[in-house]
Every structure is written in C-alpha cells, then in structure tokens.
C-alpha positions as CSV (number, residue, x, y, z in Angstrom):
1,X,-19.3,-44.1,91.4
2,X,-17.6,-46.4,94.0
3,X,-19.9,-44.1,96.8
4,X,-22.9,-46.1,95.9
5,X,-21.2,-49.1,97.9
6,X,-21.3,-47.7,100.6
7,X,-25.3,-47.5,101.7
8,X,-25.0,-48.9,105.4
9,X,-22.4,-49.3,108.4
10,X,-20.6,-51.6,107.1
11,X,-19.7,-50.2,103.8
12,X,-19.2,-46.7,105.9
13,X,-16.7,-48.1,107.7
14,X,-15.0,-49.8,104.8
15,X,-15.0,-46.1,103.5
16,X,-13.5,-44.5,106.7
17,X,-10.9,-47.2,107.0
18,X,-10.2,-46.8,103.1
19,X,-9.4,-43.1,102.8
20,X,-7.4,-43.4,105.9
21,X,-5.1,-46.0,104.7
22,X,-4.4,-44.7,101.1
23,X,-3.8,-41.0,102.6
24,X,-0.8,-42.4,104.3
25,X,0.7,-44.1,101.8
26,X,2.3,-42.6,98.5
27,X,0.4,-42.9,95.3
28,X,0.3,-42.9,91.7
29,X,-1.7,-42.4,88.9
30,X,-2.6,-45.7,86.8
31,X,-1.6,-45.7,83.4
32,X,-2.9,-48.6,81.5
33,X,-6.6,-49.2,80.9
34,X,-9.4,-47.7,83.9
35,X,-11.4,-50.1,85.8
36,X,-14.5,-50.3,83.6
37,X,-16.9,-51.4,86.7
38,X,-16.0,-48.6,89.3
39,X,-18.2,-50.5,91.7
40,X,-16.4,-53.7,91.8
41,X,-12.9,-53.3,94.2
42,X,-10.7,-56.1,95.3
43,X,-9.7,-57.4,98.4
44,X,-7.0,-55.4,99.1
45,X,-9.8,-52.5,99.0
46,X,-11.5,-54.3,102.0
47,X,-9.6,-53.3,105.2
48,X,-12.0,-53.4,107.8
49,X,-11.7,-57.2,107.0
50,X,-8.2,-57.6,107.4
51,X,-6.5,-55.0,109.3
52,X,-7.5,-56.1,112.7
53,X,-5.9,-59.5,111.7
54,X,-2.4,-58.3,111.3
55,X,-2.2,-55.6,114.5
56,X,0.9,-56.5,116.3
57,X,2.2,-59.3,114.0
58,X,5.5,-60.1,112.2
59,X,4.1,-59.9,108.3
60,X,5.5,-61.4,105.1
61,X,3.9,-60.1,102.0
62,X,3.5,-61.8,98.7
63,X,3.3,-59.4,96.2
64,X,4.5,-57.4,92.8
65,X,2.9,-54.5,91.1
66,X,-0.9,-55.4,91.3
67,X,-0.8,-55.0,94.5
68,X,-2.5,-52.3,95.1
69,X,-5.3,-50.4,96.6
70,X,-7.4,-48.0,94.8
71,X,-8.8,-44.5,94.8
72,X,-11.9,-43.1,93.8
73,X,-9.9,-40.9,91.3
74,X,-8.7,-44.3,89.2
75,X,-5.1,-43.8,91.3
76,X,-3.6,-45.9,93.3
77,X,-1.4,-46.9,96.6
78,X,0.8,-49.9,96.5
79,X,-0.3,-52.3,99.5
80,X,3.2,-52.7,100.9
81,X,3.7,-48.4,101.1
82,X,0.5,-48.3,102.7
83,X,0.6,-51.2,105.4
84,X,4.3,-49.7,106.0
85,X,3.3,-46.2,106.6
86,X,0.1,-47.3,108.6
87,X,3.2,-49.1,111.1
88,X,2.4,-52.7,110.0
89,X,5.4,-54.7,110.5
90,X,6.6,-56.3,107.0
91,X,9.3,-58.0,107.8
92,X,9.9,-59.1,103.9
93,X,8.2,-59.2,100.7
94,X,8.3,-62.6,98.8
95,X,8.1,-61.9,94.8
96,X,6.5,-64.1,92.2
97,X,7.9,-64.1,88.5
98,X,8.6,-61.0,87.1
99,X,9.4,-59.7,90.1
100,X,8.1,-57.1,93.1
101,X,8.3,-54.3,90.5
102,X,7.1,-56.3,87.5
103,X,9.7,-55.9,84.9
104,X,11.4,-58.7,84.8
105,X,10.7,-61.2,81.3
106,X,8.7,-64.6,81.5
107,X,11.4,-67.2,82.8
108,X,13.9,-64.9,83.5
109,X,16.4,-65.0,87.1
110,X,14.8,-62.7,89.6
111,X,17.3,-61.9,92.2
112,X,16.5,-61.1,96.0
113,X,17.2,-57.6,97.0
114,X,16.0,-55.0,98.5
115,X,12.9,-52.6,97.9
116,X,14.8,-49.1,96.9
117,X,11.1,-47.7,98.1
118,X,10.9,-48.9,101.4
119,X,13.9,-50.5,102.7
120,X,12.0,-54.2,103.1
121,X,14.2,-57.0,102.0
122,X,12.8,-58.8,99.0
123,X,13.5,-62.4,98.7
124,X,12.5,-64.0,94.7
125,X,9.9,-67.2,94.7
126,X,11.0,-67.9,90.8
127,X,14.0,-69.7,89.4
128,X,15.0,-72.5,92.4
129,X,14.0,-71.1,95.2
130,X,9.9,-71.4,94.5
131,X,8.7,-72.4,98.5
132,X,9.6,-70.3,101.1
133,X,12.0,-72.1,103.0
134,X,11.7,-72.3,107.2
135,X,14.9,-69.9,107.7
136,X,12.7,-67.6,105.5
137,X,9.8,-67.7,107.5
138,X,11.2,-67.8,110.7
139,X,10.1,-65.3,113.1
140,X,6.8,-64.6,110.7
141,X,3.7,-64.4,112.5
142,X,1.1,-63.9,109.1
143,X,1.3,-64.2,105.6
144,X,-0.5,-61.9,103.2
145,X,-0.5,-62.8,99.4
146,X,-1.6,-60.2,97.6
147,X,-1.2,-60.5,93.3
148,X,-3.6,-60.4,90.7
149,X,-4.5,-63.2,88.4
150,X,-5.8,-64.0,85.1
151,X,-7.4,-67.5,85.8
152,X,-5.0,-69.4,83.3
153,X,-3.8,-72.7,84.5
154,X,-0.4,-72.1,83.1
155,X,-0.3,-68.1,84.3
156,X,2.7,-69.2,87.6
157,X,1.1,-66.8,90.3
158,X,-1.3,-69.7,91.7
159,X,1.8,-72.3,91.4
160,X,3.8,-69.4,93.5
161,X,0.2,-69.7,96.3
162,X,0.4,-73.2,96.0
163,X,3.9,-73.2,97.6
164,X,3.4,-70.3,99.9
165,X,0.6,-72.2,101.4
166,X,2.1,-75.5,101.5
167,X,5.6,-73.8,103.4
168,X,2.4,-71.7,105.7
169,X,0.8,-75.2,106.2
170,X,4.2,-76.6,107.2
171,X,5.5,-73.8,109.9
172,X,1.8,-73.5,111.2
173,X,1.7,-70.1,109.8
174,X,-1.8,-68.7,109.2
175,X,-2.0,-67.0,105.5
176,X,-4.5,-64.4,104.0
177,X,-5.6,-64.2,100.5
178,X,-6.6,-60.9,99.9
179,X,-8.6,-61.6,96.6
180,X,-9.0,-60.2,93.1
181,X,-11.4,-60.3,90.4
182,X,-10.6,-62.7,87.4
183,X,-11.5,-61.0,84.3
184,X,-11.1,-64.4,82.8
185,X,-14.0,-65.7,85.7
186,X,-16.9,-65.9,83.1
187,X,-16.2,-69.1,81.4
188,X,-14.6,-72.5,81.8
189,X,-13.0,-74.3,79.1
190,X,-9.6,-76.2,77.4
191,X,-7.9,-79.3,77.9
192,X,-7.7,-80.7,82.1
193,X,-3.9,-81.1,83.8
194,X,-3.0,-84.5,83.7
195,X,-1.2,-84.8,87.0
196,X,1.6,-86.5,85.5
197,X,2.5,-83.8,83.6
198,X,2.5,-81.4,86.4
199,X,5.1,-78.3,86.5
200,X,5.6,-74.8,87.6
201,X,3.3,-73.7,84.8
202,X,0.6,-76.2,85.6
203,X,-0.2,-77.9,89.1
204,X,-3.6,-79.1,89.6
205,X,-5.8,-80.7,87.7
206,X,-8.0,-78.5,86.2
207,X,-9.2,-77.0,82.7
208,X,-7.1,-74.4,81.2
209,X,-9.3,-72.2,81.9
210,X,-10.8,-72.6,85.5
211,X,-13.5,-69.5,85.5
212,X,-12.5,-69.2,89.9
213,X,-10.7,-65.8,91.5
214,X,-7.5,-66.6,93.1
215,X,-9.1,-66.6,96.6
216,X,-11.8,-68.9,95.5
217,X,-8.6,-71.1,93.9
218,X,-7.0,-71.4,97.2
219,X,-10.0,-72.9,98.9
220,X,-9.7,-75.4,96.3
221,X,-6.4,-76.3,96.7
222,X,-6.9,-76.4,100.5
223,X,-10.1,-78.3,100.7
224,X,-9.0,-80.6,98.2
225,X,-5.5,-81.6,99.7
226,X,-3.2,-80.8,97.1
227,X,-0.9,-79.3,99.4
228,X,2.3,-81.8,99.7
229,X,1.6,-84.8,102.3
230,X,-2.1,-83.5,101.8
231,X,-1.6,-80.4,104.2
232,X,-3.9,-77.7,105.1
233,X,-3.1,-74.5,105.5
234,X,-4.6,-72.0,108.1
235,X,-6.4,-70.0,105.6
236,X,-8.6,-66.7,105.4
237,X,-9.8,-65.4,102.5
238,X,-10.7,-61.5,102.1
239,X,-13.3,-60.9,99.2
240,X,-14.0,-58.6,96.3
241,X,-16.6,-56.0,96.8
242,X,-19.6,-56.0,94.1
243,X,-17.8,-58.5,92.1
244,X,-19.8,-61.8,90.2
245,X,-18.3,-64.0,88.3
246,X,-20.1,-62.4,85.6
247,X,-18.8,-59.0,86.2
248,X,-17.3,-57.2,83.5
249,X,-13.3,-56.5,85.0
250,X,-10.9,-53.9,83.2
251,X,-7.3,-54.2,84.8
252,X,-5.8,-50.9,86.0
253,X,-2.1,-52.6,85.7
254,X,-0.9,-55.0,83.4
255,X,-0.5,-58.1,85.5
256,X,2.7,-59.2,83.3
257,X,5.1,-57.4,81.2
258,X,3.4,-59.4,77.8
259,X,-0.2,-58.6,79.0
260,X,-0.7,-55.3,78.1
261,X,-4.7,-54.6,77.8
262,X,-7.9,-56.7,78.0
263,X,-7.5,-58.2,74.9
264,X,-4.0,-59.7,75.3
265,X,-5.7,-61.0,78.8
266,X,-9.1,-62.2,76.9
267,X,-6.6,-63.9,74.2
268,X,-3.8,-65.2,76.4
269,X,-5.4,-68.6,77.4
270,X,-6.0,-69.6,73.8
271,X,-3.0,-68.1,72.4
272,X,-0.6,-69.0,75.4
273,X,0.0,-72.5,73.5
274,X,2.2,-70.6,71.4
275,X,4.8,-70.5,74.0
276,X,5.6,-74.0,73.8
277,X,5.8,-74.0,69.6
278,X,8.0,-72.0,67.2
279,X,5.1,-69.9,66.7
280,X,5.6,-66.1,67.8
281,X,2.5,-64.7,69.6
282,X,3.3,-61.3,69.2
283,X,6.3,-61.1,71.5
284,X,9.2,-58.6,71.0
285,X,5.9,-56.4,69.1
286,X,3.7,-53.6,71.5
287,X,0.8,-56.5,70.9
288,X,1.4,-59.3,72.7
289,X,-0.4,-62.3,72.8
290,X,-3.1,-60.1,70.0
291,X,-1.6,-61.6,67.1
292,X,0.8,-64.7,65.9
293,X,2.7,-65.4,62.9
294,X,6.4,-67.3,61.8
295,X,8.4,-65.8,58.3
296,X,7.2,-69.4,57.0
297,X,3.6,-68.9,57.1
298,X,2.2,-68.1,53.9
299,X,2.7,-64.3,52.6
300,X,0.0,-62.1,53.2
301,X,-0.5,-58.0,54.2
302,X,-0.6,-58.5,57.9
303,X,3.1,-58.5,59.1
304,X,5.5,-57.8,61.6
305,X,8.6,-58.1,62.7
306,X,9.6,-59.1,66.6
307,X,12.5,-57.3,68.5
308,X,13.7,-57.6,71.8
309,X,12.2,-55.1,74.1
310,X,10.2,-54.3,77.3
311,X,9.1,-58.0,78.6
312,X,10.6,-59.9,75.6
313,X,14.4,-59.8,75.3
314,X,15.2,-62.7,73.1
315,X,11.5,-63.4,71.3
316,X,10.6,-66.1,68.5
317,X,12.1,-65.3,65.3
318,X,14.2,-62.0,65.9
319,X,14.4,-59.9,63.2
320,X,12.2,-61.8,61.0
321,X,9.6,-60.8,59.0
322,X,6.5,-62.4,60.6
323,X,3.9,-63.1,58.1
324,X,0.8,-63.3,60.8
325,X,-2.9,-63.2,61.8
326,X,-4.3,-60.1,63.6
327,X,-6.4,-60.6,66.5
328,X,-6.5,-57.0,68.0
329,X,-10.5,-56.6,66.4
330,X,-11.7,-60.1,67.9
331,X,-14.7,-60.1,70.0
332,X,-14.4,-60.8,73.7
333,X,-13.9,-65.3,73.6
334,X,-16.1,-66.6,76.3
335,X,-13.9,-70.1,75.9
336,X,-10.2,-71.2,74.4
337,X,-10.4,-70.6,70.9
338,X,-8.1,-73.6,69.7
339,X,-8.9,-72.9,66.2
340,X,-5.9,-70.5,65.8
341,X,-3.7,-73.6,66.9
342,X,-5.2,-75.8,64.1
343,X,-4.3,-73.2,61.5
344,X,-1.0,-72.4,62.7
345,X,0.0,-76.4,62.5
346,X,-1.3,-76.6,59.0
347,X,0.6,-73.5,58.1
348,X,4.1,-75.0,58.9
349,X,6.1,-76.6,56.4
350,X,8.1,-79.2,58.5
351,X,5.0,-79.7,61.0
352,X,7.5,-82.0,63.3
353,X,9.8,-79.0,64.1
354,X,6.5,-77.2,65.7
355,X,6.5,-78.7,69.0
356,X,8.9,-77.3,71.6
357,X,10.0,-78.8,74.5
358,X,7.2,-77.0,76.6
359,X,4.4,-77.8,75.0
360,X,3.2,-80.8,76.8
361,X,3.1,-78.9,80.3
362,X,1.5,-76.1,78.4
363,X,-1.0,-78.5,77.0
364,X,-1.3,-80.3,80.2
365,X,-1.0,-83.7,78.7
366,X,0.4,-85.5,75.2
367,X,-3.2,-85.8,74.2
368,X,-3.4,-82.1,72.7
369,X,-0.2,-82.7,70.6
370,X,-1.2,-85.9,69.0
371,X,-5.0,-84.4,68.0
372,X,-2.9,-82.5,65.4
373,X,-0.7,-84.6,64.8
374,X,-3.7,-86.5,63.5
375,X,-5.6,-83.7,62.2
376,X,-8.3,-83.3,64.6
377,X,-10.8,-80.6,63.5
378,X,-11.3,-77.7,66.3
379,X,-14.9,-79.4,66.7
380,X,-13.7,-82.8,67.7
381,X,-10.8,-81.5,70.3
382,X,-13.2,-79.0,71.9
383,X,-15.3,-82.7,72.3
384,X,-12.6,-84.6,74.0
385,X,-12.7,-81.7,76.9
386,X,-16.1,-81.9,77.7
387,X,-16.1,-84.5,80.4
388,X,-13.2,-83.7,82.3
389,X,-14.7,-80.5,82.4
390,X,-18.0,-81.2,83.8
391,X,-16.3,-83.3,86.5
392,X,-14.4,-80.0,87.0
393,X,-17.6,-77.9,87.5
394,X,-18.3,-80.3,90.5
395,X,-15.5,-79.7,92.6
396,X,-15.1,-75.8,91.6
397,X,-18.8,-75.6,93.0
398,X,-17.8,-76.6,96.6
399,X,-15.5,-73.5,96.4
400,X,-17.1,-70.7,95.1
401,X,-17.8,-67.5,97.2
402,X,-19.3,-65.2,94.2
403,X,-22.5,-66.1,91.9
C-alpha cells in the first residue's frame, strides 16, 4: 500500500498535502496497465517539495497526458486541473509531440489551441516552433515540466527539455523538473550519438539507451553545458518517492499513442530502428513496437496486416500482408537487442532499398548502417559499443540522484 511511505513527518505531510490537492481537482480512472510497485510515486506526487515554490508566481507548464498525480485507488488527477483548482496561476501549457491530450501521431503538426478543460491557452513545442520563444515566455515567472519518459535517446520529450531549458537559461527563468521513473532505468546499452549527427530525435551524446530518469537527464545536460552558448539553466529537480533505478515501473498511461503496455516500452529501444527502414514494427496493428514484418519477408504463420488507425494514420506497408516475427512472449531485455535488426536485413531481397532517410539520426551515426552493410554479426556490433559506453557511465555517475 502507498501508506507504508508515509512512517514519519515528512512523509505525513506529503500525505496531507496529497489528498488535499487531488480532492480539488477532477479525476479519472486509469485504463491501461496498474502501477505494479504501489510504493514508488513520481514527482508530481511530491508536493510539499514544490508547491511552496510556485505560490504567487506566473507558471508555464510543460506537459501532455502523463502528467499526472496519483491516487491510492490506481486513479488519477491531471497536474494542470489540479494546480488550476488549487488557484495556481498557469498562464499556458507548452505541449511536446503528440500533443497536451496525447493523440496526436509520431511527426504529425500539433496546432496551438486552447485546453477545452480548462480554458489555458496551449501553445505546441513540435513541428517549427520547438524552443519557447521570449514573446512566449514573457511575463512567466517559473517553469514546471512535467512528462513522462522512456529513457530512449531518440524518444523527443528530453529534446523538447533540452529547449525549454535552454529558452529558461536565456530569459533567466528558473525551471522545475518534476521527475518520473524510467521503466527503461535498469540498463545501459546501444550505439552513442555522434554529435554530428544530431537532430530532434537525438541531441546529446549518449547510448541509446541511457539507464537515467528525466530529472536525473537534466542535470546532465545542465552540468555538462549542452545548453546553446554552454548555458545553464536555473534548475530544481523534484524526486520520485521509493524509486531505484532498479525498481520494477508499470506505466499507468501510455506515454505515446504507439506505446501501448510494458512490453512495447521494454521493446521500443531495440525495435525503434525500424522507424528509419521499410520495416513495419507493428504500426497501423493494436501491437506496436511487439512485432515487425514487410510482405517480402519470407512466408510463415505469424502475420498481419497494418491499417491506419489510433496513433498510426499512414503506417509501413498499408494493406499488406505482413509476413512477421512476434515479440509479444519475449522476456523483459535488460539491453538493445540488435539481433532483430540483423535478421530483418538479411530478410530483404533488395537490401539497398532498406535504409530510409532516418536511419542515421535513429542510429546516431553511419557506423550502425555500414556494420550490415558488411555483415556484422549481433556479437561484433554489440563490441563496437562498449567503449563509448563505459566513458558514458562516467559522466551519468556525476548525475545520479537514485541507487
């Protein structure tokens, strides 16, 4: 039970202050998978930390659906409808792809607006307007970003917290990361970022798979000046309760439209190479990012066919019969299974139509590409990471607030 937290003063009054926010605001019952660990909350759940810090102040709120703070019960209360009943002032909510609600597709235009819920003016961070810009930030005394994570280099929402820091860092506006667990934090692995290969969907030079929270990220990218002109930002950091990087961390709302469970999560950093290939990974299907295929592959029993559909309007191969690999069975990957890669390479016919234009920045360098090109086993690839990795372990050290 999430009680057995709360066994002095402190955690008391993290309880009193916790059922007296979420009983103002409106809630709703989670849907998706429970929270397996009930003990471990996020930051957004620790408001004795961060309420005092935004009394009287102008607020802009970084944000989409994951925002949210939770109830014994398993329910939930977004964090703007909550702040906004307590009499916070949110000024506006920035959103990060896929939008304040969440529904929008991977690349898609998300248009400003406003929140039908609340009244706040929503302005977009995706398509080319990424940085807040001064005119949207003026009059903004604090920023709170608030989204969940997977801890996949190319996943945008730490690109979209590099920028709102770096425009923060510029206007000498203080930001606060309320932080998440990663239920990708257990492991580090897969090619580095060359930086100059850098894009939206990789910005820092780190493995694939970084094994850090978002919170824990943005002390990196603060302490280790990649902010534009080497900036730093005026940065506070509210933690998980009970969580470890070995924690074992169920999401209560699909971060993304084509992240459905824990084992699309668990799968997407070694199947999200797909997205820069003509290989479908399960998009346009109800298991995304659980299974790939192509109608060239091979013919076997396993198949399926994409159409467009809830997070997927246009996917690979469109009314195709997929012939495919099933993933849904495999046991939880404690590193970047790039086996699955391999095979799908050999599987192609015309092996120089399987690169898209992507695939590089998905990658993070040309290095992955030419391995199989040259037929690389998995063995020696998984080799060629090691050291950059290592190095990696060095810096990520200085950063970490969890065991």
């Amino acid at each position: 039970m999430i009680c057995k937290l709360f066994k002095n003063t402190y955690f008391l009054l993290v309880l009193s202050m916790f059922f007296s926010l979420i009983s103002c605001g409106q809630s709703s019952s989670a849907k998706s998978e429970p929270i397996l660990n009930t003990e471990i909350l996020p930051g957004a759940n620790n408001t004795s930390a961060y309420l005092k810090l935004l009394k009287g102040k102008k607020i802009a709120i970084v944000s989409n659906q994951t925002s949210v703070i939770f109830k014994e019960n398993g329910s939930y209360t977004h964090l703007v409808d909550s702040l906004k009943s307590l009499g916070t002032k949110i000024e506006k909510v920035f959103s990060p792809e896929h939008g304040f609600r969440g529904t929008a597709d991977a690349a898609e235009v998300v248009l400003n607006g406003i929140d039908v819920k609340t009244g706040i003016p929503i302005v977009s961070l995706y398509g080319n307007n990424k940085k807040p810009n001064p005119e949207q930030l003026e009059g903004i005394d604090l920023v709170v970003f608030d989204i969940q994570d997977v801890g996949v280099r190319f996943y945008t929402y730490i690109s979209t917290m590099h920028y709102v820091m770096e425009a923060c860092a510029e206007q000498n506006i203080p930001i606060i990361v309320l932080d998440r667990p990663n239920p990708n934090g257990h492991y580090i692995d897969g090619p580095t970022l060359e930086v100059e290969h850098k894009s939206f969907v990789g910005m820092h030079p780190v493995p694939l798979v970084y094994g850090m929270t978002i919170g824990e990220y943005a002390q990196m990218i603060n302490g280790e000046k990649w902010l534009k002109n080497e900036l730093k930002c005026d940065l506070t950091v509210i933690k998980n309760i009970g969580y470890t990087h070995k924690s074992e961390y169920s999401l209560a709302i699909r971060p993304s439209p084509n992240l459905p469970n824990n084992i699309s999560i668990n799968l997407y950093p070694s199947l999200g190479f797909f997205e820069g290939t003509i290989i479908n990974a399960g998009r346009g299907t109800e298991n995304q990012f659980q299974q790939y295929g192509a109608p060239f592959f091979p013919e076997n029993e396993f198949t399926y066919t994409p159409i467009p559909n809830f997070g997927s309007k246009y996917p690979k191969h469109q009314d195709k019969i997929c012939f495919g690999v099933n993933l849904k069975n495999t046991e939880k990957l404690a590193k970047v299974n790039i086996e699955w890669l391999v095979d799908a390479y050999k599987k192609t016919p015309q092996t120089e139509k399987f690169f898209g234009s992507t695939f590089t920045i998905h990658a993070g360098n040309t290095i992955l590409e030419e391995q199989l090109k040259q037929s690389k086993s998995p063995e020696e690839i998984y080799a060629s990471w090691q050291e950059a990795i290592n190095n990696f372990k060095k810096i990520r050290k200085k950063y970490l607030i969890y065991d």
